[in-house]
PQR file with spaces between the fields and no chain letter, atoms N, CA, C, O and H, PARSE charges and radii, in Angstrom:
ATOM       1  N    UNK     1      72.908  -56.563  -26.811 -0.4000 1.5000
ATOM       2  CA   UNK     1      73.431  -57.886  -26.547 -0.0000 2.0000
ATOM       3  C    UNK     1      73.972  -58.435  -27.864  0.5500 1.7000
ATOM       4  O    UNK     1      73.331  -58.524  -28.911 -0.5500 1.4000
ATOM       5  N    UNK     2      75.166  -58.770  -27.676 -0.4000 1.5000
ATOM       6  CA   UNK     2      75.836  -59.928  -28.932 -0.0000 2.0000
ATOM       7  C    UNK     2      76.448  -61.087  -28.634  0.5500 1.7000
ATOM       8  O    UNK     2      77.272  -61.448  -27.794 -0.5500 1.4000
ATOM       9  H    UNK     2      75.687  -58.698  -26.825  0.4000 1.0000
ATOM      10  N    UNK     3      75.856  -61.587  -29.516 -0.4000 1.5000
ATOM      11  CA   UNK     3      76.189  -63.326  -29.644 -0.0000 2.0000
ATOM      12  C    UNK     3      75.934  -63.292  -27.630  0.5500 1.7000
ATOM      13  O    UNK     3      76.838  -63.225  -26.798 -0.5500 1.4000
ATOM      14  H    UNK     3      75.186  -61.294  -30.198  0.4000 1.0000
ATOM      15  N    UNK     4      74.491  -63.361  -27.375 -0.4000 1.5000
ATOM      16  CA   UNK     4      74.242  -63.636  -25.851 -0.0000 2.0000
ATOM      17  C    UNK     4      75.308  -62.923  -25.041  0.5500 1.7000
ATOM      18  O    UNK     4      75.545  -63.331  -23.903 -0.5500 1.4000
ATOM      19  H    UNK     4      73.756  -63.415  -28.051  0.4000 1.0000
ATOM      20  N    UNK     5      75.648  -62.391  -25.298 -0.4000 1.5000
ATOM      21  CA   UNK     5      76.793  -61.423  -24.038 -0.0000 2.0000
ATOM      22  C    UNK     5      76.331  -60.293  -23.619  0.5500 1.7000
ATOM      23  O    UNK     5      76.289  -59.316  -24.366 -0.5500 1.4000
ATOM      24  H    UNK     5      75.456  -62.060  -26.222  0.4000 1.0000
ATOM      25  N    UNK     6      75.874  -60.257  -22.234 -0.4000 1.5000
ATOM      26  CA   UNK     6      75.303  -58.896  -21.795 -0.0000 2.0000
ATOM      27  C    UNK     6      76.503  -57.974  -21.641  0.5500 1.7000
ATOM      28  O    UNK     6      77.467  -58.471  -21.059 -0.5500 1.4000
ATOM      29  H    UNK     6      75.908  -61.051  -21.627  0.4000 1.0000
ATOM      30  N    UNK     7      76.630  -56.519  -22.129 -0.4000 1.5000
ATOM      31  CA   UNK     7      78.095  -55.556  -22.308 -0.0000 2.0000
ATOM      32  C    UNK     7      77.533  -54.324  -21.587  0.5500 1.7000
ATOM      33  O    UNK     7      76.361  -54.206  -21.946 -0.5500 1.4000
ATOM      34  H    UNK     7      75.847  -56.115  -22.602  0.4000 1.0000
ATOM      35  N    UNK     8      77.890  -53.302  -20.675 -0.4000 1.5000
ATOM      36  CA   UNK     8      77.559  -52.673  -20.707 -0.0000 2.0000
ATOM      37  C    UNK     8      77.611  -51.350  -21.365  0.5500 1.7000
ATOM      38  O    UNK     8      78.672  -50.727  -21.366 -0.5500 1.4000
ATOM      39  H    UNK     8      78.842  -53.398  -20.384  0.4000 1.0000
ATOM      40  N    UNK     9      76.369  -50.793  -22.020 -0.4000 1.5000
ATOM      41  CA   UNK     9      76.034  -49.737  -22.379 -0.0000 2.0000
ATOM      42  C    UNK     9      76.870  -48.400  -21.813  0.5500 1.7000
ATOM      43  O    UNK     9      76.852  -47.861  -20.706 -0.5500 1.4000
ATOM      44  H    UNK     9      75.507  -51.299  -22.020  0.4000 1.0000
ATOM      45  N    UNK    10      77.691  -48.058  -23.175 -0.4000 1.5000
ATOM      46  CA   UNK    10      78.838  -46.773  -23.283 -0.0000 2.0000
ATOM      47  C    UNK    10      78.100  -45.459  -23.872  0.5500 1.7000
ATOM      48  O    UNK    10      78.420  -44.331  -23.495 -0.5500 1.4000
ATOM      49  H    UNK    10      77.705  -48.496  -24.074  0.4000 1.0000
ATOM      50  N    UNK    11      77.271  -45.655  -24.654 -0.4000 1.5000
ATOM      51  CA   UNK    11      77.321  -44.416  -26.223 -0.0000 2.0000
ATOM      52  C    UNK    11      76.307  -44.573  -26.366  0.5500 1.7000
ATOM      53  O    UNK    11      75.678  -45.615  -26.548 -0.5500 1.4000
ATOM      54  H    UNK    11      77.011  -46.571  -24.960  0.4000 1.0000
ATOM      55  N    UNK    12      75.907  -43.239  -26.285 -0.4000 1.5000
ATOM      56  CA   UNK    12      74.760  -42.727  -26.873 -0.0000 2.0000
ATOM      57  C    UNK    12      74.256  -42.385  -28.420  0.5500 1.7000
ATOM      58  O    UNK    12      74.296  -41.301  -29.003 -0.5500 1.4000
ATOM      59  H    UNK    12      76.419  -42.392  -26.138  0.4000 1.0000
ATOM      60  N    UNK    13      73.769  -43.665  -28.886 -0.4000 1.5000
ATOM      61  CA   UNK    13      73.570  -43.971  -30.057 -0.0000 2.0000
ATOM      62  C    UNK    13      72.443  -42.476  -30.948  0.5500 1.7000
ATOM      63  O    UNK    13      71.536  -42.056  -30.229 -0.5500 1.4000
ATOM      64  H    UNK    13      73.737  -44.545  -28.412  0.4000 1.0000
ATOM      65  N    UNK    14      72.515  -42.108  -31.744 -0.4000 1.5000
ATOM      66  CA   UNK    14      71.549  -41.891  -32.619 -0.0000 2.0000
ATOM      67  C    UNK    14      70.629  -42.947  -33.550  0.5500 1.7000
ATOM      68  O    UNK    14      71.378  -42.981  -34.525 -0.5500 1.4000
ATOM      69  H    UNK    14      73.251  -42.450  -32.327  0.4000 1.0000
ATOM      70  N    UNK    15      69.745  -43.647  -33.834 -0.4000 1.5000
ATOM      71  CA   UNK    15      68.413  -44.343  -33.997 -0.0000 2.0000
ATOM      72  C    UNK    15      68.777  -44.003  -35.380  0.5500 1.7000
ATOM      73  O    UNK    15      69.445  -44.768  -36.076 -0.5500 1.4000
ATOM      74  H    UNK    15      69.136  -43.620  -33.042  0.4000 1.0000
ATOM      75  N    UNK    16      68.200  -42.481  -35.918 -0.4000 1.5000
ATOM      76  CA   UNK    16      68.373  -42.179  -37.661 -0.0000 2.0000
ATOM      77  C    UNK    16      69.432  -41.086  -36.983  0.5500 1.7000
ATOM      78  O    UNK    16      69.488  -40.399  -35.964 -0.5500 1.4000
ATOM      79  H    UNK    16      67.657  -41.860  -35.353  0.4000 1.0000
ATOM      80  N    UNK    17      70.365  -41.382  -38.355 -0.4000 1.5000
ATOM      81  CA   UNK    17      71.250  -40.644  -38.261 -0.0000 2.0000
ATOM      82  C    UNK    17      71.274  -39.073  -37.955  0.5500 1.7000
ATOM      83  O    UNK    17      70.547  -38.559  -38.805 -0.5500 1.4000
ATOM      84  H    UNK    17      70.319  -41.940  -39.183  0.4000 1.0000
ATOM      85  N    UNK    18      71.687  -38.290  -37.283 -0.4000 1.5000
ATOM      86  CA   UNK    18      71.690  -36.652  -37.406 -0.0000 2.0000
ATOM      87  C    UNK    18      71.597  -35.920  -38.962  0.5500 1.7000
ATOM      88  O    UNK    18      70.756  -35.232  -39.539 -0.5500 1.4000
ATOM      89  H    UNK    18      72.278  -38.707  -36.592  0.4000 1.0000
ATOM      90  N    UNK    19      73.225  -36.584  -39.369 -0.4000 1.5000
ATOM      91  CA   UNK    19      73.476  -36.020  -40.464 -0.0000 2.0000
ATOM      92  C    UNK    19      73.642  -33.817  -40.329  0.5500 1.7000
ATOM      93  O    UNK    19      73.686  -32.956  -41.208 -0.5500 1.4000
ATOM      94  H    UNK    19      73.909  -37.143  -38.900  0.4000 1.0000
ATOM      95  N    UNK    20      73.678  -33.747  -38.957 -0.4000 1.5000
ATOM      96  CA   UNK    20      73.961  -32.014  -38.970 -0.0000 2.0000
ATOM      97  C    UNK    20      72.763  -31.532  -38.783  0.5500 1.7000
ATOM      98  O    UNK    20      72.629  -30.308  -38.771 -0.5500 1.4000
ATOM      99  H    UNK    20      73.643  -34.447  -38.243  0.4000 1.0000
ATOM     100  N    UNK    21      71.540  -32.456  -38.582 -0.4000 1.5000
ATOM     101  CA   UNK    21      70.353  -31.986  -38.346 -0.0000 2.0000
ATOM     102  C    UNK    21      70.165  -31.566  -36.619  0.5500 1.7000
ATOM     103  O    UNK    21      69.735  -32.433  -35.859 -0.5500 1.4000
ATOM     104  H    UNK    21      71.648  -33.451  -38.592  0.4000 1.0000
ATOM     105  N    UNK    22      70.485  -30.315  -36.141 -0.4000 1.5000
ATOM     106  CA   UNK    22      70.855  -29.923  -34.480 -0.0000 2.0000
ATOM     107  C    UNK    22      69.480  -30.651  -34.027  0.5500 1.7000
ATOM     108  O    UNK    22      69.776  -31.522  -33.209 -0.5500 1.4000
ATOM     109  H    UNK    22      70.834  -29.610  -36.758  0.4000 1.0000
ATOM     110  N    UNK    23      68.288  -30.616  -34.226 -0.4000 1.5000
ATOM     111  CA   UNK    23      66.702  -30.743  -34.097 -0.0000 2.0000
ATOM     112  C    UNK    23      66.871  -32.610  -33.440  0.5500 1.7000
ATOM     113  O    UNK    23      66.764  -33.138  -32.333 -0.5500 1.4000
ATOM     114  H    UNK    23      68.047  -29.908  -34.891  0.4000 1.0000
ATOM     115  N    UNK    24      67.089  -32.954  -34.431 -0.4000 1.5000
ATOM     116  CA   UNK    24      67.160  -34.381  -34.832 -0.0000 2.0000
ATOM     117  C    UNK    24      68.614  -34.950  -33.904  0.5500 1.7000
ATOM     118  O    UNK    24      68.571  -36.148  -33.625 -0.5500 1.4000
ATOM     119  H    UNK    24      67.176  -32.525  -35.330  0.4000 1.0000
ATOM     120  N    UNK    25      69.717  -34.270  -33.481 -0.4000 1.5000
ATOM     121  CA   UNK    25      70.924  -34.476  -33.274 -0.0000 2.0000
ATOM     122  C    UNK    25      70.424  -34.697  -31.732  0.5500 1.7000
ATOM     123  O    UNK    25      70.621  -35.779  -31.178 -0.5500 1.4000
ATOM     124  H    UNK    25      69.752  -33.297  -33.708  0.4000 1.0000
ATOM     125  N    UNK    26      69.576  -33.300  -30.879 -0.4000 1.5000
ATOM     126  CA   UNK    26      68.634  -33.254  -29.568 -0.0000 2.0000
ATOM     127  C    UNK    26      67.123  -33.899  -29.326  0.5500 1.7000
ATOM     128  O    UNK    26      66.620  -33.635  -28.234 -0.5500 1.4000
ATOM     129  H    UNK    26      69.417  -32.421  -31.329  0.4000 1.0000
ATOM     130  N    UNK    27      66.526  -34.535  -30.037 -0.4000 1.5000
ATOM     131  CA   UNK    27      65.847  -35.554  -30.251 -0.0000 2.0000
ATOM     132  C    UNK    27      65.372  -36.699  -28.900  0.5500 1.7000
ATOM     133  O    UNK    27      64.507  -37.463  -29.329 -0.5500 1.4000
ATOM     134  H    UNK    27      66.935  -34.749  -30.924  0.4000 1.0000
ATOM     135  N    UNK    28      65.591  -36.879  -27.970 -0.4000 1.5000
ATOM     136  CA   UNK    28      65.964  -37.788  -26.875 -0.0000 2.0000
ATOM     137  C    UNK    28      65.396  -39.363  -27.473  0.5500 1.7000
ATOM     138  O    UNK    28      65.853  -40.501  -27.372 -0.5500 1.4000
ATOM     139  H    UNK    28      66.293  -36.259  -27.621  0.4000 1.0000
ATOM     140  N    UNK    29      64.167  -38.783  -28.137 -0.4000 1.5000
ATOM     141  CA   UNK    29      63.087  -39.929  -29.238 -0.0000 2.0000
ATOM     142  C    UNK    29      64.061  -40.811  -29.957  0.5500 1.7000
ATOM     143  O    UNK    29      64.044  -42.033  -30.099 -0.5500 1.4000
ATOM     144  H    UNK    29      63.796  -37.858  -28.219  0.4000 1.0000
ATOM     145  N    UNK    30      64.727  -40.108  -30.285 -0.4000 1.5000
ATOM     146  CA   UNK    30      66.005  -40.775  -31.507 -0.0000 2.0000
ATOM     147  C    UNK    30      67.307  -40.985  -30.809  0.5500 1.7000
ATOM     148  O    UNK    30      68.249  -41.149  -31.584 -0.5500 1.4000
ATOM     149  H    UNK    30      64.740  -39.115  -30.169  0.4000 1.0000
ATOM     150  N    UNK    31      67.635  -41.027  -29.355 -0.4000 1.5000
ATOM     151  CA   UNK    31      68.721  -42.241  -29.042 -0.0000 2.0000
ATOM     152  C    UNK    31      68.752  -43.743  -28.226  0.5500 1.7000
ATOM     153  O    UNK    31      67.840  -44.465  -27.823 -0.5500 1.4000
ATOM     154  H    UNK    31      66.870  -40.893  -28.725  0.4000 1.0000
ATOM     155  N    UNK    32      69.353  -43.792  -28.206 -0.4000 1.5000
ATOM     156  CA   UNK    32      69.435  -45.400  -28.140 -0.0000 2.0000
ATOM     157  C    UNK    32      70.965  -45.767  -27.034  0.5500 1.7000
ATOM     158  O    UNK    32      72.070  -45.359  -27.392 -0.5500 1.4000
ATOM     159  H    UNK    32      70.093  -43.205  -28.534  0.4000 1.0000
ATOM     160  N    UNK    33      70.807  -46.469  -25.878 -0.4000 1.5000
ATOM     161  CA   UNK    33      72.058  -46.993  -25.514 -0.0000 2.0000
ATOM     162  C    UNK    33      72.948  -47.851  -25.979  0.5500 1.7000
ATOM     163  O    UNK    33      72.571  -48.987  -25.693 -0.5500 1.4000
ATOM     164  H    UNK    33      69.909  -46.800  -25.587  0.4000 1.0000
ATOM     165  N    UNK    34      74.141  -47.860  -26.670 -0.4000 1.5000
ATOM     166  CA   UNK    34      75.131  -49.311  -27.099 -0.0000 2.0000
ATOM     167  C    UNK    34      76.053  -49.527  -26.255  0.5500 1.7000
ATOM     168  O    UNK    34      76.282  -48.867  -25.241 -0.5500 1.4000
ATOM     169  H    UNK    34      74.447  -46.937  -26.903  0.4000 1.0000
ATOM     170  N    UNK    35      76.756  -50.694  -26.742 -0.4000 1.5000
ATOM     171  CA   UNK    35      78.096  -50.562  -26.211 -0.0000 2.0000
ATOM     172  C    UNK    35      79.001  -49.857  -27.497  0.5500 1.7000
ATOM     173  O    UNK    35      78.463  -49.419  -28.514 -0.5500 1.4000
ATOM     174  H    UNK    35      76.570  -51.230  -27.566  0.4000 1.0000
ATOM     175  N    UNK    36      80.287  -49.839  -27.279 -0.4000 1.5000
ATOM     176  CA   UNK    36      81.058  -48.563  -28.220 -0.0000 2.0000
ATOM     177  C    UNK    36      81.082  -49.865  -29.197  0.5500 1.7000
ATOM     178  O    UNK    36      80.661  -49.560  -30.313 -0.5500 1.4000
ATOM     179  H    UNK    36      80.724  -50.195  -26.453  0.4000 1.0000
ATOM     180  N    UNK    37      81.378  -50.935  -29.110 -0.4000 1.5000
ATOM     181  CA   UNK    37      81.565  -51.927  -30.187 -0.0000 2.0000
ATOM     182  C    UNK    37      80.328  -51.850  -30.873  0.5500 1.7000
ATOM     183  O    UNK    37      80.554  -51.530  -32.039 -0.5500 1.4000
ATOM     184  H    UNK    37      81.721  -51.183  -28.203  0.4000 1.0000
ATOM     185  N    UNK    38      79.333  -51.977  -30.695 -0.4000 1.5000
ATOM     186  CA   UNK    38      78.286  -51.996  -31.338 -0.0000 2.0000
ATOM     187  C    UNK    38      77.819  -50.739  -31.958  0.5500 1.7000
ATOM     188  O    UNK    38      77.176  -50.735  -33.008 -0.5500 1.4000
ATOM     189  H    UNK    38      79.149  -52.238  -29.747  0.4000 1.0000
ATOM     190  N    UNK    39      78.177  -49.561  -31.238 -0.4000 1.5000
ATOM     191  CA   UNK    39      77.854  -48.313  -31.956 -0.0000 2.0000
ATOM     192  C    UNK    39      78.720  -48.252  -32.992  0.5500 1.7000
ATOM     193  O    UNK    39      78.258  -47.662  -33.968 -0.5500 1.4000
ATOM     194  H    UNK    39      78.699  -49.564  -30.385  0.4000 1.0000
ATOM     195  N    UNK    40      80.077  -48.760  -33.134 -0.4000 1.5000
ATOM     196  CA   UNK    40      80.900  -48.446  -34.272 -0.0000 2.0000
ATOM     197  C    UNK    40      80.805  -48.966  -35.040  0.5500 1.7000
ATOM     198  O    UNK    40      81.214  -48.581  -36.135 -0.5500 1.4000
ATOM     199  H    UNK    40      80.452  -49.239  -32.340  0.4000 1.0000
ATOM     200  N    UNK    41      80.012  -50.498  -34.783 -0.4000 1.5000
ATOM     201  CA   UNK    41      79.340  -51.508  -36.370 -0.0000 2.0000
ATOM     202  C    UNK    41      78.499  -50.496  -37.039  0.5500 1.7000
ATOM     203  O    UNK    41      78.498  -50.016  -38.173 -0.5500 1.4000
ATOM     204  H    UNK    41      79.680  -50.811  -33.894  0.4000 1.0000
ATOM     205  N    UNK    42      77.767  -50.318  -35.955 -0.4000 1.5000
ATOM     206  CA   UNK    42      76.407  -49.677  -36.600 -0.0000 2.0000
ATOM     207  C    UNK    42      76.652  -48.356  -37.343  0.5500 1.7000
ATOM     208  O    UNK    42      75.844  -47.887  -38.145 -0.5500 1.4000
ATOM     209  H    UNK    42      77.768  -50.708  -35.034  0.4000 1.0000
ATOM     210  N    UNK    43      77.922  -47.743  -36.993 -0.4000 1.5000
ATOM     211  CA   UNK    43      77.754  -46.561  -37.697 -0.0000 2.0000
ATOM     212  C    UNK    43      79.193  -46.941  -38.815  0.5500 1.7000
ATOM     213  O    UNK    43      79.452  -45.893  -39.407 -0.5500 1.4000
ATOM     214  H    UNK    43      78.579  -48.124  -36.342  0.4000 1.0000
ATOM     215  N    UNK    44      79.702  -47.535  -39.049 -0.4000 1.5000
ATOM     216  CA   UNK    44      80.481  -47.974  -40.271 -0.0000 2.0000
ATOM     217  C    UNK    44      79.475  -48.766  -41.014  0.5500 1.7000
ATOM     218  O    UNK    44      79.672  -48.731  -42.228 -0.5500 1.4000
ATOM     219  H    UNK    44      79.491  -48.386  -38.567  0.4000 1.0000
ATOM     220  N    UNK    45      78.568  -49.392  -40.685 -0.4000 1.5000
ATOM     221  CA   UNK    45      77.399  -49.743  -41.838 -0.0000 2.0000
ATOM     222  C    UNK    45      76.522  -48.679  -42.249  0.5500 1.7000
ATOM     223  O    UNK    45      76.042  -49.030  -43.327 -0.5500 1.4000
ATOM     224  H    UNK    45      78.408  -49.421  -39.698  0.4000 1.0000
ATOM     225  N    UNK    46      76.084  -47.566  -41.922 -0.4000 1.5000
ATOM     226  CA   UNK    46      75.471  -46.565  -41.802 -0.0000 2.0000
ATOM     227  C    UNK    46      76.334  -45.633  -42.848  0.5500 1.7000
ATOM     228  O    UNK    46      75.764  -45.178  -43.840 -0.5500 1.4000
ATOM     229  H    UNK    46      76.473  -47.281  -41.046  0.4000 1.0000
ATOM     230  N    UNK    47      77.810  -45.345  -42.585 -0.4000 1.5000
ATOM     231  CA   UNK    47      78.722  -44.635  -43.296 -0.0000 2.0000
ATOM     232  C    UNK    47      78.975  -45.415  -44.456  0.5500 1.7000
ATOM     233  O    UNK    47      78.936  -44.698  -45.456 -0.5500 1.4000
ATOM     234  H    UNK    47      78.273  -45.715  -41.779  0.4000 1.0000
ATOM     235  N    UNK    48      79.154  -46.294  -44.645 -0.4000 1.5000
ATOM     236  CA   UNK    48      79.456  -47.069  -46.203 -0.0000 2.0000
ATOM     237  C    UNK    48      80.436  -47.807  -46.089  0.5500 1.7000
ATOM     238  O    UNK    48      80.835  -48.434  -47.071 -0.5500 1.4000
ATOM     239  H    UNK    48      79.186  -46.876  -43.833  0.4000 1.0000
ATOM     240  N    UNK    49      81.000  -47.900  -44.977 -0.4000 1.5000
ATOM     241  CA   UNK    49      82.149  -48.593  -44.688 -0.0000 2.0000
ATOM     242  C    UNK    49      82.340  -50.096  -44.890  0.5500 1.7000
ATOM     243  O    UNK    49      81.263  -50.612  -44.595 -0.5500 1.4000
ATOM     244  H    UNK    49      80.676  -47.391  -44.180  0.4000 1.0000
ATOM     245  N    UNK    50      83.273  -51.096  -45.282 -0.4000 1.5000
ATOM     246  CA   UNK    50      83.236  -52.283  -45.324 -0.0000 2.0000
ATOM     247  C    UNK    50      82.587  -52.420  -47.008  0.5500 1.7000
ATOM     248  O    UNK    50      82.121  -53.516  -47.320 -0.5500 1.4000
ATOM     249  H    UNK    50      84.148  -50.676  -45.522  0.4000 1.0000
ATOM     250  N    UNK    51      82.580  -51.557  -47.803 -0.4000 1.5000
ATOM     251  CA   UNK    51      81.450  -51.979  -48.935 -0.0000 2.0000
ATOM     252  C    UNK    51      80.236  -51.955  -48.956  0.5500 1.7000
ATOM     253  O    UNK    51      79.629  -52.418  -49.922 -0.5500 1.4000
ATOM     254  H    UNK    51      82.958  -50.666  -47.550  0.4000 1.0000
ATOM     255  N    UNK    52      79.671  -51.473  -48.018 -0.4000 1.5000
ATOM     256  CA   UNK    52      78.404  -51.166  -47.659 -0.0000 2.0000
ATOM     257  C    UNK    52      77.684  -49.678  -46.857  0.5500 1.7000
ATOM     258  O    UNK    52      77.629  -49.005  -45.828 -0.5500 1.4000
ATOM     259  H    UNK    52      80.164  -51.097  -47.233  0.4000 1.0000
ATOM     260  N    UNK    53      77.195  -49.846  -48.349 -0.4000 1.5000
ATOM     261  CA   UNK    53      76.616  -48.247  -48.313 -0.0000 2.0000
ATOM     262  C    UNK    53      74.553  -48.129  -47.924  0.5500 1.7000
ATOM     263  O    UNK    53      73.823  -48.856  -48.597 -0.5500 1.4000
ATOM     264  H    UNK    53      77.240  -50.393  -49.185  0.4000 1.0000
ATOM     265  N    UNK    54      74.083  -47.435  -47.131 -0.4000 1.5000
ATOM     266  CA   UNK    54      72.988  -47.351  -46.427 -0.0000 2.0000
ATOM     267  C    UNK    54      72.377  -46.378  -47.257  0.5500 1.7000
ATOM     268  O    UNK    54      71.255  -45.951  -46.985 -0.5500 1.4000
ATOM     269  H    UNK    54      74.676  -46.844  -46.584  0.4000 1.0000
């Protein structure tokens, strides 16, 4: 949910990143539902993107 707006859930998020880890990549523990807007914040903050590095 953002800014109170229910969206529905697109993408199957990863929780901690994979990073190429196949183990961790199949995980079911480690995903998460978003919407694609929200998965792409989350993973351009995650990547370093915007000036901001994780």
């Amino acid at each position: 949910m953002q800014s109170g707006k229910l969206v529905p859930a697109t993408v199957v998020d990863h929780i901690k990143p994979h990073k190429g880890d196949k183990a961790l990549f199949w995980d079911s523990s480690n995903w998460q539902a978003l919407c694609k807007r929200c998965h792409d914040i989350k993973t351009a903050k995650e990547n370093g993107r915007w000036g901001r590095g994780v």
